[in-house]
Every structure is written in C-alpha cells, then in structure tokens.
N, CA and C atoms as an extended XYZ file, in Angstrom:
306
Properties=species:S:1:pos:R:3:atomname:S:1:resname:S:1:resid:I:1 pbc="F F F"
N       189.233      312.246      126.613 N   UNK     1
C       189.502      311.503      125.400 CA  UNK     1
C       190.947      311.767      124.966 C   UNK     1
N       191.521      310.786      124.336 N   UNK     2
C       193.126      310.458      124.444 CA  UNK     2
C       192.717      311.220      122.715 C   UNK     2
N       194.078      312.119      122.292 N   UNK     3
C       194.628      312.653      121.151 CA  UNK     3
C       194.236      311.638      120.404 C   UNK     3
N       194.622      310.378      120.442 N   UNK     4
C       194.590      309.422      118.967 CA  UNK     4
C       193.421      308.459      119.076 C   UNK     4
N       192.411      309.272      120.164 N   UNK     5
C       190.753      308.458      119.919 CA  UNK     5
C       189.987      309.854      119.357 C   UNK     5
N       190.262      310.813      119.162 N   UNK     6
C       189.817      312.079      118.826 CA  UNK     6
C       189.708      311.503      117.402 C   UNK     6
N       191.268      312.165      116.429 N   UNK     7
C       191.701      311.754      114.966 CA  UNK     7
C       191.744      310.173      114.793 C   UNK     7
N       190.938      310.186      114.057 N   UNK     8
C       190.662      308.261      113.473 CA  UNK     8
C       191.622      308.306      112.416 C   UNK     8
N       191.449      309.066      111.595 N   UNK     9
C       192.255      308.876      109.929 CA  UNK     9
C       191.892      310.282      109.105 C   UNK     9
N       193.213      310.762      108.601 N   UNK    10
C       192.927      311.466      107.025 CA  UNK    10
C       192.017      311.474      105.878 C   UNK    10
N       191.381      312.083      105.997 N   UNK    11
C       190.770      312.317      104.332 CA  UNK    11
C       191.930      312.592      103.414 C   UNK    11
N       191.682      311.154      102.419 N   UNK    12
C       192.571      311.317      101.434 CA  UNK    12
C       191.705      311.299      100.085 C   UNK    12
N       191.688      312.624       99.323 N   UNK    13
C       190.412      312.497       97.983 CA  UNK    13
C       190.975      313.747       97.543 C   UNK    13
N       190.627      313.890       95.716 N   UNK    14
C       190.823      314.866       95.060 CA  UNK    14
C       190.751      316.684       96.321 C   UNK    14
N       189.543      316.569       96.437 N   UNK    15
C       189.079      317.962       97.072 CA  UNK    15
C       190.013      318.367       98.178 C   UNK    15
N       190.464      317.071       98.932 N   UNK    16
C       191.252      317.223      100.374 CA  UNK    16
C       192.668      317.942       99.818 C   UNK    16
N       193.135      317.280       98.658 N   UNK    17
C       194.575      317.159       98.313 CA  UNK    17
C       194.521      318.913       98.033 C   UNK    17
N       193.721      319.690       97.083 N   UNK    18
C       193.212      320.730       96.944 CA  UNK    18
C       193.692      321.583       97.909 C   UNK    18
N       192.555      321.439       98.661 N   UNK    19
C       192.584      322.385      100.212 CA  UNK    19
C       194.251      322.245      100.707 C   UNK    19
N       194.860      321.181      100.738 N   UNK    20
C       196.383      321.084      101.337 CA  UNK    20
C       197.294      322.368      100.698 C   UNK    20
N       196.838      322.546       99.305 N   UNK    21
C       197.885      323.606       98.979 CA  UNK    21
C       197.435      325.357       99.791 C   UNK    21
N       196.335      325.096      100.316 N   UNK    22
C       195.370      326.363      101.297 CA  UNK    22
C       195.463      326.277      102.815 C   UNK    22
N       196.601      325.527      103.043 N   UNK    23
C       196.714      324.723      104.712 CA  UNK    23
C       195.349      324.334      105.569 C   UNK    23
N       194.804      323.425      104.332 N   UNK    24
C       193.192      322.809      105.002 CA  UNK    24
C       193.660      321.098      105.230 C   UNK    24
N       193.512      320.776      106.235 N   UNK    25
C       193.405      319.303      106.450 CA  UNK    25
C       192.348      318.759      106.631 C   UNK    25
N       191.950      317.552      106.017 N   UNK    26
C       190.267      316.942      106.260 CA  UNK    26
C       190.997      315.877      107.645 C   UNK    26
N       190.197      315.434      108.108 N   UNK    27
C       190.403      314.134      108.957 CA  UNK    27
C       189.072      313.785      109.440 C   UNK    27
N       188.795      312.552      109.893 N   UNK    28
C       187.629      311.937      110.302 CA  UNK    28
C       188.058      311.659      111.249 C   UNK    28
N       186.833      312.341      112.324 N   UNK    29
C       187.065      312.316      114.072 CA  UNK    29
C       186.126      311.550      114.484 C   UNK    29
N       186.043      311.574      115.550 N   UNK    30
C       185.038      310.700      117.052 CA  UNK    30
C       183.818      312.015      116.541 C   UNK    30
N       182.236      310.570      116.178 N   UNK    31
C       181.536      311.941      116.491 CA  UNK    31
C       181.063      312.539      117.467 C   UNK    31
N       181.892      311.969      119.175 N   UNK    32
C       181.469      313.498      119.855 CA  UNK    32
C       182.874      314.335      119.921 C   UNK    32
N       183.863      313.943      119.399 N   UNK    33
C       184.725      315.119      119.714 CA  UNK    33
C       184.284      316.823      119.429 C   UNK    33
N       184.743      317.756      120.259 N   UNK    34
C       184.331      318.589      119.661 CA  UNK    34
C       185.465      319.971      119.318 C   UNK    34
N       185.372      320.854      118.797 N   UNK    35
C       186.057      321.840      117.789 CA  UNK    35
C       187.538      321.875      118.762 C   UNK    35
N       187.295      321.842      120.510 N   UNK    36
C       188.793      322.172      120.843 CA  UNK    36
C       189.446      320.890      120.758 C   UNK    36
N       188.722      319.584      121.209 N   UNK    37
C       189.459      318.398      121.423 CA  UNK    37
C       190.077      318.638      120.195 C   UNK    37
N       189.697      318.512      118.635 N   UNK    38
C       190.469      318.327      118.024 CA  UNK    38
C       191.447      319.083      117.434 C   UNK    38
N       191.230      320.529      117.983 N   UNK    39
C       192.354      321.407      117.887 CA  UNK    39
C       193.914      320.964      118.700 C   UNK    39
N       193.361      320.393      119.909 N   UNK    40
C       194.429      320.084      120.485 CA  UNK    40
C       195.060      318.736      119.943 C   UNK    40
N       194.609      317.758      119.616 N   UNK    41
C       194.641      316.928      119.279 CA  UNK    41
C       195.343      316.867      117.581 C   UNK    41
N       195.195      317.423      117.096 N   UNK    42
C       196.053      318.008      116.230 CA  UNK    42
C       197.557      318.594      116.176 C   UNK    42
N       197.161      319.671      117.092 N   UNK    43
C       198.471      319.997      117.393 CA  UNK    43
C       199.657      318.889      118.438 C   UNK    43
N       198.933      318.098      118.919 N   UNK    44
C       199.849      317.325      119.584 CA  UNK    44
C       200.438      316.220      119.102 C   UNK    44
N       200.016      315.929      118.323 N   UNK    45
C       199.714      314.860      117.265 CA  UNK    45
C       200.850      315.251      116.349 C   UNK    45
N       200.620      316.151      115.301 N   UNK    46
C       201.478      316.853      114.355 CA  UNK    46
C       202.134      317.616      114.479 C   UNK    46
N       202.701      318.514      115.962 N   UNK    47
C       203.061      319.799      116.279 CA  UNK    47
C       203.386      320.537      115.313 C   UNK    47
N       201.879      321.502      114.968 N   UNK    48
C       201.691      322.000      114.139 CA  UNK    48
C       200.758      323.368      114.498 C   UNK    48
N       200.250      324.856      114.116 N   UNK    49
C       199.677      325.540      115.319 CA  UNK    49
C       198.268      325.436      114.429 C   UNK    49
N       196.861      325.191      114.766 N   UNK    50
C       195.778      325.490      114.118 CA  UNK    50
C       195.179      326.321      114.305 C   UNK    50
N       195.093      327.234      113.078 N   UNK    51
C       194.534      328.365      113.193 CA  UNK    51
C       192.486      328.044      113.262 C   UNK    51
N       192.020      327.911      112.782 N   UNK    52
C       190.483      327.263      112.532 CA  UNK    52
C       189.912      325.572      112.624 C   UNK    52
N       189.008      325.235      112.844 N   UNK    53
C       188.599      324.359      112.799 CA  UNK    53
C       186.975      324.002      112.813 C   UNK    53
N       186.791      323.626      111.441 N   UNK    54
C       185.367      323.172      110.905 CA  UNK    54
C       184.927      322.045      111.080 C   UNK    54
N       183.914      321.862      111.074 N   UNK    55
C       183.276      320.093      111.554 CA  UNK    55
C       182.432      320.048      110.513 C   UNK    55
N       181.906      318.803      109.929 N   UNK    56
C       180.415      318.654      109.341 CA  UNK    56
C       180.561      317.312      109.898 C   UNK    56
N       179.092      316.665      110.090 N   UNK    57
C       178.781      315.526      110.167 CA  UNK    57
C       177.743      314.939      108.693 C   UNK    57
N       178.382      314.018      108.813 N   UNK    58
C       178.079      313.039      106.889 CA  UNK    58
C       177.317      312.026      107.553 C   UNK    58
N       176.270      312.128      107.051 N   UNK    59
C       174.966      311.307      106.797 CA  UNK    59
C       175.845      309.858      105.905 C   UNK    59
N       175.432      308.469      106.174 N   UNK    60
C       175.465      307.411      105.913 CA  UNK    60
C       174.479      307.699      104.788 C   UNK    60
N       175.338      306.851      102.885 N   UNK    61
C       174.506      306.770      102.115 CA  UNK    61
C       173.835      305.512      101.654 C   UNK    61
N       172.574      305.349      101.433 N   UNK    62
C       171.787      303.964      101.186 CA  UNK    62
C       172.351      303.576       99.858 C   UNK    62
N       172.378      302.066      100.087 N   UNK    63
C       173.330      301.024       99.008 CA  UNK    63
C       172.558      300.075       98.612 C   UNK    63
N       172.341      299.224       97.654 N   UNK    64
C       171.503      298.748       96.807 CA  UNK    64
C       172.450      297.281       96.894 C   UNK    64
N       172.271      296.183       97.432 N   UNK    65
C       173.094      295.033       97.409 CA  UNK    65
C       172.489      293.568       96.801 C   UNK    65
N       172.838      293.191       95.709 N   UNK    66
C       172.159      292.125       95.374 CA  UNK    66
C       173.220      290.466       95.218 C   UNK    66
N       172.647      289.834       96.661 N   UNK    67
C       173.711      288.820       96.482 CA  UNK    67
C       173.209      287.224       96.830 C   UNK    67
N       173.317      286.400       95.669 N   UNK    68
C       172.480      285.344       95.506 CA  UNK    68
C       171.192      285.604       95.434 C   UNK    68
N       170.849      286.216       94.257 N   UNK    69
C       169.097      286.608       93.848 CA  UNK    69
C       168.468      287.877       94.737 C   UNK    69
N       169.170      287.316       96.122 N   UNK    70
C       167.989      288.675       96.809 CA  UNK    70
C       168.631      289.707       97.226 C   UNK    70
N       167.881      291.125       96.328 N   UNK    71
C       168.046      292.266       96.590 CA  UNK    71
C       167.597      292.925       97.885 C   UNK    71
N       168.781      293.428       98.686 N   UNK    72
C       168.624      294.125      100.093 CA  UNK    72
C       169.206      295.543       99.940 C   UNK    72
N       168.767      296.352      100.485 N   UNK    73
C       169.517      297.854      100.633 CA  UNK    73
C       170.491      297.680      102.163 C   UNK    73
N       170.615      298.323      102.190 N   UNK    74
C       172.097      298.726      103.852 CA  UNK    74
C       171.898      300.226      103.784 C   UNK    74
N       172.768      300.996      104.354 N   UNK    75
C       173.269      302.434      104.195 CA  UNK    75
C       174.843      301.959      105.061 C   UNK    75
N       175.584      303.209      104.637 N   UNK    76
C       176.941      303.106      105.353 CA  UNK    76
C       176.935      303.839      105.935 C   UNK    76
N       178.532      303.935      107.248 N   UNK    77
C       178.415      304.875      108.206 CA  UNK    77
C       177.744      306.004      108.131 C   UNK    77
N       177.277      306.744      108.974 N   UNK    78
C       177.682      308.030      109.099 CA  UNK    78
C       179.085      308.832      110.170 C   UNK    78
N       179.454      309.435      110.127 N   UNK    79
C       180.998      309.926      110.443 CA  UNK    79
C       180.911      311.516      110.563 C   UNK    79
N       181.874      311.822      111.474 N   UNK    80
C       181.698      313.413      111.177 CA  UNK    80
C       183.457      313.578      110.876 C   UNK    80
N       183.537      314.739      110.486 N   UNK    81
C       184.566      315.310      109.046 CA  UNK    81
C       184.907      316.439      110.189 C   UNK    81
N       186.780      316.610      109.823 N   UNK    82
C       187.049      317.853      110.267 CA  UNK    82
C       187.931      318.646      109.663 C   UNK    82
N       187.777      319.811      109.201 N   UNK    83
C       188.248      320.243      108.255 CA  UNK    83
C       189.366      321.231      109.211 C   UNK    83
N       191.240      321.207      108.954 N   UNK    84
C       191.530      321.806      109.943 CA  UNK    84
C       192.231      323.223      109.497 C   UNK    84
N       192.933      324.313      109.588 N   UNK    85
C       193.416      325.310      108.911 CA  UNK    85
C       194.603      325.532      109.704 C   UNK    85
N       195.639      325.296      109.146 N   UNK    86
C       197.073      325.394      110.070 CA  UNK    86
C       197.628      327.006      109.401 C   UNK    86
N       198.595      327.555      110.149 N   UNK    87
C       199.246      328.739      110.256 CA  UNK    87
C       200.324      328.383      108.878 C   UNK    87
N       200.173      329.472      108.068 N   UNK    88
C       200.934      329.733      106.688 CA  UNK    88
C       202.264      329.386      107.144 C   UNK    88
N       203.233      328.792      106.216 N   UNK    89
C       203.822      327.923      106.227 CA  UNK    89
C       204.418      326.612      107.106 C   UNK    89
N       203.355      325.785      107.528 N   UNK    90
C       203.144      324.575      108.150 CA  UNK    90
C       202.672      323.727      107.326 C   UNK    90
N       202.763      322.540      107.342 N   UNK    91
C       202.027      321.239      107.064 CA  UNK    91
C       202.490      320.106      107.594 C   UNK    91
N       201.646      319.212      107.093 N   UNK    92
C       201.306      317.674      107.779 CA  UNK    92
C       201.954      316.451      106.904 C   UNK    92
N       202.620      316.142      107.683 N   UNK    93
C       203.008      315.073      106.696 CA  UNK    93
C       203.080      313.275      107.735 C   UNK    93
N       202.349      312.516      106.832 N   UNK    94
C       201.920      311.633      107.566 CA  UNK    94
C       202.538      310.425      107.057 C   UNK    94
N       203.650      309.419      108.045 N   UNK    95
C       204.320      308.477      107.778 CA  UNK    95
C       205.741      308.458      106.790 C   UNK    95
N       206.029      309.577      107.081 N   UNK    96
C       206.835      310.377      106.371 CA  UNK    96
C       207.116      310.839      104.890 C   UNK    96
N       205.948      310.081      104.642 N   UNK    97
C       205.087      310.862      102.988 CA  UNK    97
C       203.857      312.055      103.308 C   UNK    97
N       204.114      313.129      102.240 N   UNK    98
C       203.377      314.310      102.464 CA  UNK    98
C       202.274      313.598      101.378 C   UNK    98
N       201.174      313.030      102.025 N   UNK    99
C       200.039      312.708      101.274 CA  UNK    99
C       199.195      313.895      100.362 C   UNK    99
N       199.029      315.056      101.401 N   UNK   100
C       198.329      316.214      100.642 CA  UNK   100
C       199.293      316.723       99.834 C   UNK   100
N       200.581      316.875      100.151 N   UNK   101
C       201.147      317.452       98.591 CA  UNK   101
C       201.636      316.752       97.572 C   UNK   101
N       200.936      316.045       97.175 N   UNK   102
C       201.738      314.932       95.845 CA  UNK   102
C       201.754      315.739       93.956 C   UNK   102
C-alpha cells in the first residue's frame, strides 16, 4: 500500500487541535492499514520522526432522514482514526498552513 492510500485526511476538530499542542496528530486511515504502515507513511509523507501510534476504529452513527413525508434512517461511515505522537519539537503543517496550531 502506497503512503498516500494509507493517510486519507486530517482530523480537523476542537480535541485534535488540543492534542497538536502535545505532538498528537489525528488522521483518518485505510481501515486495514496497520500501526507500522502508518508510521511510515507519516514519516514519509511529513518527514517528521513518530514516536507512538494509536488506532481506534469509529463505528458509523444511525441518522434519522425525513425527505418528502417519508421517514428513513441510514447510518454513516464507519472509519478507523489514527492518533500519531511525533518527537518534541516537530510538527505538521499541512498546505503550508499549520492547521493544528491556530
């Protein structure tokens, strides 16, 4: 698996921005990548060194949709989450705006 089919996209949300000042990066991966792909994949990506790397996988939540009279439910993705921990004084800066440190 190629570096940029590993990392899909940044978590960008209150909690993520948080963790950035703790050198934590969220990103949403492939859910079979697993803990080294995206270590490497990281670092090649951002040349950056990662010290840790956490995974959770997120359950798709059920949605309530009512459109033209009839009410249907859905659920949305589910996705797995990677939470990354880079070496004290490093960070990520993506498109040449530092999203986590604003």
């Amino acid at each position: 698996m190629e570096a940029r089919d590993v990392i899909i996209a940044p978590r960008i949300s209150e909690k993520s921005m948080a963790e950035a000042l703790g050198h934590q990066y969220s990103f949403t991966v492939h859910p079979d990548a697993t803990k080294t792909q995206i270590r490497h994949a990281v670092e090649e990506i951002f040349k950056v060194n990662v010290i840790k790397v956490n995974t959770v996988n997120v359950g798709g939540k059920r949605r309530n949709f009512a459109r033209r009279g009839l009410r249907t439910q859905g659920r949305t993705k589910d996705y797995k989450k990677a939470i990354v921990t880079l070496k004290a004084g490093q960070k990520i800066e993506l498109g040449g705006v530092n999203y986590f440190e604003q």
